[in-house]
C-alpha positions in Angstrom: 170.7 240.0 370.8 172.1 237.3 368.9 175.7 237.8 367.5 178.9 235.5 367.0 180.1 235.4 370.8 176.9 233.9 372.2 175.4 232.1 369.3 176.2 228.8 371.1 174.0 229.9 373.9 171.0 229.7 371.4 171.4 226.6 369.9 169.8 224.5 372.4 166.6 226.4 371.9 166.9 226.3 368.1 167.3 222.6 368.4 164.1 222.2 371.0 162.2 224.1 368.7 162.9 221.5 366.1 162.3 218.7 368.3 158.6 220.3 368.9 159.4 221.4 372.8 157.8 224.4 374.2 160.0 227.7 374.8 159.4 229.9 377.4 160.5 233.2 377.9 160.8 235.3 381.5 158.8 238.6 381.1 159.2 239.6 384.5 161.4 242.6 385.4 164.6 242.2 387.7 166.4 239.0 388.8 163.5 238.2 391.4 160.7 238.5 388.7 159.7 235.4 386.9 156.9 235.5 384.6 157.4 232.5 382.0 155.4 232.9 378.9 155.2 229.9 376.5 156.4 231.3 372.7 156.0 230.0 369.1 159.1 231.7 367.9 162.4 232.7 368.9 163.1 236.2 367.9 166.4 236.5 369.9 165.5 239.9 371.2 166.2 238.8 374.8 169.5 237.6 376.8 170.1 233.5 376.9 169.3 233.2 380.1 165.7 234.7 379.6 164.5 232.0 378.1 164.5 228.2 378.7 162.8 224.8 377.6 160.0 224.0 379.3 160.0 220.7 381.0 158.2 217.1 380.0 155.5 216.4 382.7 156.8 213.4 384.3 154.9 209.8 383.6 151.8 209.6 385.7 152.7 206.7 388.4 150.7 203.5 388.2 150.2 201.0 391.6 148.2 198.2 392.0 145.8 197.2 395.2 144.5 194.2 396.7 141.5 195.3 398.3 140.2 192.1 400.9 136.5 193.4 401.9 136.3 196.8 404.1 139.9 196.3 405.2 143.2 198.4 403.9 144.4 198.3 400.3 147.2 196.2 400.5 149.6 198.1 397.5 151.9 196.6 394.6 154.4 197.8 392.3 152.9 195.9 389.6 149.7 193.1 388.7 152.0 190.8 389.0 153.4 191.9 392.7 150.0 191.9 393.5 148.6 188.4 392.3 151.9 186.9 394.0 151.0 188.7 397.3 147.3 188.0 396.9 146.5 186.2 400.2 145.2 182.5 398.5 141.8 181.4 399.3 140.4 184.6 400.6 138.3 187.3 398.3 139.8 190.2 397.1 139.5 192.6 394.3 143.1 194.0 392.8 142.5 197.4 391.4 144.9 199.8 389.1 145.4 203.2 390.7 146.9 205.5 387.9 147.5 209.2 388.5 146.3 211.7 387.3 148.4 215.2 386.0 146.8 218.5 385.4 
């Protein structure tokens, strides 16, 4: 429960709830027990350390590829590492590879 000693414990989850982030809190039982549960609302009706702020997906990561004919992919940071290593005169095809996150 919420009370004057460990109010400052809270506050980050008040202030993520502002900011829009998803809460989670642990329903499991014991220490070795995780069950995370996403919430709407805090009620305070569980320790700090039960819930937390559930983390951004990171950015989906983005390559580029010079494909010559049937050979390898030849891969780039960027287009523009890829048209500078582009091997002049011969055919190729430079393709973006972004991932996808589920």
């Amino acid at each position: 429960m919420i009370n004057k000693n460990n109010v400052a414990e809270y506050l980050p989850f008040i202030q993520a709830l502002e900011e829009g982030k998803t809460i989670e809190v642990n329903t499991g039982f014991g220490e070795n027990d995780e069950r995370w549960v996403e919430i709407s609302s805090l009620n305070f009706d569980r320790a700090p350390r039960r819930y937390r702020i559930k983390a951004e997906p990171p950015p989906p990561r983005e390559i580029w590829g010079n494909i010559y004919g049937k050979g390898p992919i030849y891969v780039h940071p960027s287009k523009d590492a890829a048209i500078a290593n582009a091997n002049l005169g011969v055919v190729r095809k430079a393709v973006h590879f972004r991932e996808v996150i589920e």
